[in-house]
N, C-alpha and C positions, 0 to 999 in steps of 0.2 A: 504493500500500500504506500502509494506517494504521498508525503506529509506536507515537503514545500516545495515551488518550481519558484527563483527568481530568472529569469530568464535574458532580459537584457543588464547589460553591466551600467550599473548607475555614474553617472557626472553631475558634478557640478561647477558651475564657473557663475563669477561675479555679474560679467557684463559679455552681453554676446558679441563680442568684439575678440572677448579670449576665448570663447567658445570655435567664432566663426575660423581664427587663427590654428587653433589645436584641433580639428576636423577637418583642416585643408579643403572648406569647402570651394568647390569650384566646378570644370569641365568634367559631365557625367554624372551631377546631381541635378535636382531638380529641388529646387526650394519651393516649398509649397505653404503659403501663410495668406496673414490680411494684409491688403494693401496699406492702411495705417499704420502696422507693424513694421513694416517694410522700410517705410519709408522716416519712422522713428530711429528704429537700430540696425535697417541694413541697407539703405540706401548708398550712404557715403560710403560704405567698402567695398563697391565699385566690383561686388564678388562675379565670377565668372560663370555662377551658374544659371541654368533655365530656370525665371521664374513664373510661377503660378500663382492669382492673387482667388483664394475662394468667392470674392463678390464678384467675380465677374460671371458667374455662373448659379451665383441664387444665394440665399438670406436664411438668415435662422438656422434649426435644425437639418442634418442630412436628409436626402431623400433618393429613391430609385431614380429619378427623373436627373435632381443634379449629378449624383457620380456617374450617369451616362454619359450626360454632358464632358463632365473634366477625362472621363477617359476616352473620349473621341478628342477632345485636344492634345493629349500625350501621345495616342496611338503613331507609332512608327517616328516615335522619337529615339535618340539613342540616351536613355538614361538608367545608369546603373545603383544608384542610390538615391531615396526619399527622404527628403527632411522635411520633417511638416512640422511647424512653429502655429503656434494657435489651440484653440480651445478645443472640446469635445467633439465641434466639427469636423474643425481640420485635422484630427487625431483620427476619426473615424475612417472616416475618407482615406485617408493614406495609406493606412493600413488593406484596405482593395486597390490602390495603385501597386504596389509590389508583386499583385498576383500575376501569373500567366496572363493573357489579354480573354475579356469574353465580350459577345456583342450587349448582352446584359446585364448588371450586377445582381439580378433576380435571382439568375443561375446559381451565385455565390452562395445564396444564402438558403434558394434550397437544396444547394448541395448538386446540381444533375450536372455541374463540370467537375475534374480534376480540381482540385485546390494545390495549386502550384507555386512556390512561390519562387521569383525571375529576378529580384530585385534586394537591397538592402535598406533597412530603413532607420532613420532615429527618428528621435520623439521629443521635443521640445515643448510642454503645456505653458499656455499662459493663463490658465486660469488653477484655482486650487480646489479641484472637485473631481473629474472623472477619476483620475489615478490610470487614467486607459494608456501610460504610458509603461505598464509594466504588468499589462494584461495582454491576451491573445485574444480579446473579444471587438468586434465592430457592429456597432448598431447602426439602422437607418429606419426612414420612414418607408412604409410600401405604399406608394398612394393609390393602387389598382384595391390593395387590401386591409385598407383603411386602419391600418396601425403600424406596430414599429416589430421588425425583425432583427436577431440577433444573430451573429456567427460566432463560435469559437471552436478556432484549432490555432494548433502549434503554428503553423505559418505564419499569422497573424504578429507573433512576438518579434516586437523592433531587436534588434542589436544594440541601441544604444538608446539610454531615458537620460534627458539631460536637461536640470534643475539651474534655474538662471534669476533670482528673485528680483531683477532689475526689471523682467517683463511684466510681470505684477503691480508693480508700483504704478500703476495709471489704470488699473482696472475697476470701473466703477464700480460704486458699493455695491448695489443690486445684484451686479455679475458676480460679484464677490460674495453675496450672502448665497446665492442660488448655488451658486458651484462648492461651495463649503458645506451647507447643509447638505447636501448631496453626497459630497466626503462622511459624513458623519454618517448617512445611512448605512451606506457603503459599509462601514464596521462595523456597524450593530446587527447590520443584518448578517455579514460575515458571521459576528460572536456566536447567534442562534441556528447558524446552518448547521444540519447532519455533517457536511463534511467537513466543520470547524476541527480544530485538532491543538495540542500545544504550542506550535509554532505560529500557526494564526489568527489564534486569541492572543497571541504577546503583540503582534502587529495591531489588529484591532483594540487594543485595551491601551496603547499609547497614540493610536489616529483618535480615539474617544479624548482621552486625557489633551491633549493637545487643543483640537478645535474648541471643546466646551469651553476649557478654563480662557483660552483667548476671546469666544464672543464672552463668556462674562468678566474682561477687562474691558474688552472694548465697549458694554453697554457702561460701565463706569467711568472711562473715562472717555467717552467720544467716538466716533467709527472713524476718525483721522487717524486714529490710534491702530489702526488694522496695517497703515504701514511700518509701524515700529514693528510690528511682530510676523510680517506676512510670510519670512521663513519659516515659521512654526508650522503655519496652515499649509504652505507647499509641502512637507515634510511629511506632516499630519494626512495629508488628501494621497500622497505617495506611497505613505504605511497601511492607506486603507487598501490602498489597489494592489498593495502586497496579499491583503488579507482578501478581501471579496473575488480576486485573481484566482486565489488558490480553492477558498471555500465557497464562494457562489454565494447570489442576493436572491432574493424569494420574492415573496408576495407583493412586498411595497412597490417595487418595480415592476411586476408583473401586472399588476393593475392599472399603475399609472399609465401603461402603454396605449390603451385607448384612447384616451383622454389626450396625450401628445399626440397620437397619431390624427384624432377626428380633430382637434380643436386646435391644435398646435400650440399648446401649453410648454412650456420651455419646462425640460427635463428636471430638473433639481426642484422646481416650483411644483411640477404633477408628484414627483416623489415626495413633499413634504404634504400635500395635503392628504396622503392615503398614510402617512407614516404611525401615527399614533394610532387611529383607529385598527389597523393590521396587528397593532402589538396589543393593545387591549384583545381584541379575538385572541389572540396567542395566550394572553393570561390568562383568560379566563378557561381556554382548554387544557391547559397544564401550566399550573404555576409554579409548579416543584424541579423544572429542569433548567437547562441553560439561562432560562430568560428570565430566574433568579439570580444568575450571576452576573446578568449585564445591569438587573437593574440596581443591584447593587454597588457596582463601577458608577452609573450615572449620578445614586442619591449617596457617594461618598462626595463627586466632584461641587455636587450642587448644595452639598450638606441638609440633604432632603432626611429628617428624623425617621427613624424606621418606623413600618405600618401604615406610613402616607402616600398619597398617591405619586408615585414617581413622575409616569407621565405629566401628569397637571404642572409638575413641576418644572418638566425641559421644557411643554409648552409655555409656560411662561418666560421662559428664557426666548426659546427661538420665536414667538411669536410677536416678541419686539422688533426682534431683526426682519422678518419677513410672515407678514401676516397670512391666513389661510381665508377660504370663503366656501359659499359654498361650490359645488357641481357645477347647479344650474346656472350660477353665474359667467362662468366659460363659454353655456350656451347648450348642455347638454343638456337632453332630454327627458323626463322619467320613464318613457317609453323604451332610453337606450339601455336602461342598467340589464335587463335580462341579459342582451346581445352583448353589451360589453363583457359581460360575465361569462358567456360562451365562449364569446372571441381570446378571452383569457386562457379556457378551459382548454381549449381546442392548439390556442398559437403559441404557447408559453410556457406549456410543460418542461423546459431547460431551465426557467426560473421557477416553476413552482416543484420540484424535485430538492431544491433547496430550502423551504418552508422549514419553519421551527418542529410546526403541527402539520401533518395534514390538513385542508382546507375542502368542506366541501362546497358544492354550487350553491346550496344554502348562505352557505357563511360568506363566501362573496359577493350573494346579491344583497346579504345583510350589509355588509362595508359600504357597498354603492348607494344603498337606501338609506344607514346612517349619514353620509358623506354629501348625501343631495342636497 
């Protein structure tokens, strides 16, 4: 039994300037980021390789439509290595540009090509929340099937995750609180997977410890304050991806996948609104297993007195930083919750295999109905 895969070898460097120097980036890469990033830290070094800016090809989160797009612009290019600088997007995405070439990235993710990989890649995030830099998974939106699809295989794993807290520092709060609270599920959910194990409850129990104690400094003293410490959170969101890489995330994500896919809910925001409701279910089916121990880590950090409600508790915490609402607010329907609930049942058994508990169709349409 495999306990931990780290699979790409980690870096870090101050300023991508000694990054772009000690990577010899040049002829045979393809730099693949946002044009505003671009043009902040890598404009003036004049570097020699082919770039790719993500806006020119679509907005928001991935979808089937844009990486067909970006990879009809590559196709029968000569490039031997991928660097993709940027958020969740551009992490996702890149990770299907190193593959073999296919006329659709549909193929990838149901599997009916080869998975090949042709290409080298690193991974540079500028936000502090997927961790997707040290996982072999890519997500996207399907828009023919009205939600989000996941792939994970080994080919997927960059060669090189490389941590640069200079790109952080101008990342607006919102982006900031979404991508972090997204890090923190990432471990929690990790803690409660079946396939959790000791080496990635140690990962998850210091991405928990990390992010919590920094937002409750930063509601203290100010969210200006989020730069004095935004290394913690990169760190923090890299230990998650260590952990949820190895152990898998369940329900929280599994649900929210409708909800991003039909509504286009930006990811870390659909995963905080199903986040607490998912773990109350889980309490309430078995409170005596893991999901005493996490919540025990939570009401040490928040010095929550035993016997009280832990969640009420983080909710008060994170619910200054980024509020929740309901469903219907998004625009969803009560007529969707069955169908989302199928669509879960049916498209996402790779995340619900990870569940703390078991989850029946019952108890998800109970989430969606509490949650409307």
């Amino acid at each position: 039994m495999r306990l931990l895969k780290i699979q790409p070898e980690i870096h870090k460097f101050d300023t991508f300037k000694e990054f772009a120097a000690d990577f010899k980036i040049g002829k045979g890469d393809l730099l693949f980021t946002h044009d505003f990033l671009f043009d902040n830290y890598m404009k003036d070094l004049n570097l020699e390789s082919e770039n790719l800016f993500f806006e020119c090809f679509g907005m928001g989160e991935p979808s089937d439509e844009t990486i067909n797009y970006i990879m009809d612009a590559i196709r029968g290019k000569d490039i031997q290595r991928v660097i993709a600088v940027g958020g969740g997007s551009v992490i996702d995405i890149s990770k299907l540009l190193i593959l073999e070439d296919t006329d659709d990235c549909l193929n990838y993710f149901e599997k009916t090509v080869e998975i090949k990989k042709v290409r080298e890649l690193v991974i540079v995030p500028t936000t502090c929340g997927t961790g997707s830099e040290v996982t072999n998974i890519s997500i996207s939106e399907i828009k023919s099937k009205k939600t989000k699809m996941g792939l994970a295989v080994d080919e997927l794993y960059p060669e090189s995750a490389v941590l640069i807290p200079e790109l952080l520092m101008n990342l607006p709060y919102k982006f900031f609180v979404t991508s972090s609270i997204d890090a923190l599920i990432h471990a929690i959910e990790a803690y409660v997977s079946p396939k959790a194990n000791m080496y990635t409850d140690t990962f998850s129990v210091k991405a928990i410890e990390m992010i919590l104690k920094g937002y409750m400094e930063i509601l203290e003293k100010g969210e200006e304050y989020r730069k004095e410490i935004i290394e913690d959170f990169m760190i923090g969101s890299n230990y998650a991806g260590i952990a949820f890489g190895n152990a898998g995330v369940g329900a929280v994500h599994a649900l929210s996948y409708p909800l991003g896919g039909v509504y286009h809910v930006p990811h870390g925001e659909a995963n905080y609104q199903f986040f607490t409701e998912v773990f109350k279910t889980y309490l309430a089916k078995d409170p005596n297993g893991k999901i005493a121990g996490v919540n025990k880590v939570l009401a040490d950090i928040m010095n929550i007195p035993a016997g009280e409600d832990v969640y009420a508790g983080l909710s008060n915490v994170l619910d200054k930083l980024l509020s929740r609402k309901p469903l219907k607010e998004y625009g969803m329907k009560v007529e969707e919750i069955e169908g989302f609930a199928d669509a879960v049942i049916s498209g996402q058994q790779r995340l619900l295999a990870n569940n703390y508990v078991p989850l029946e169709r019952t108890d998800i349409i109970n989430i969606y109905k509490n949650l409307y």
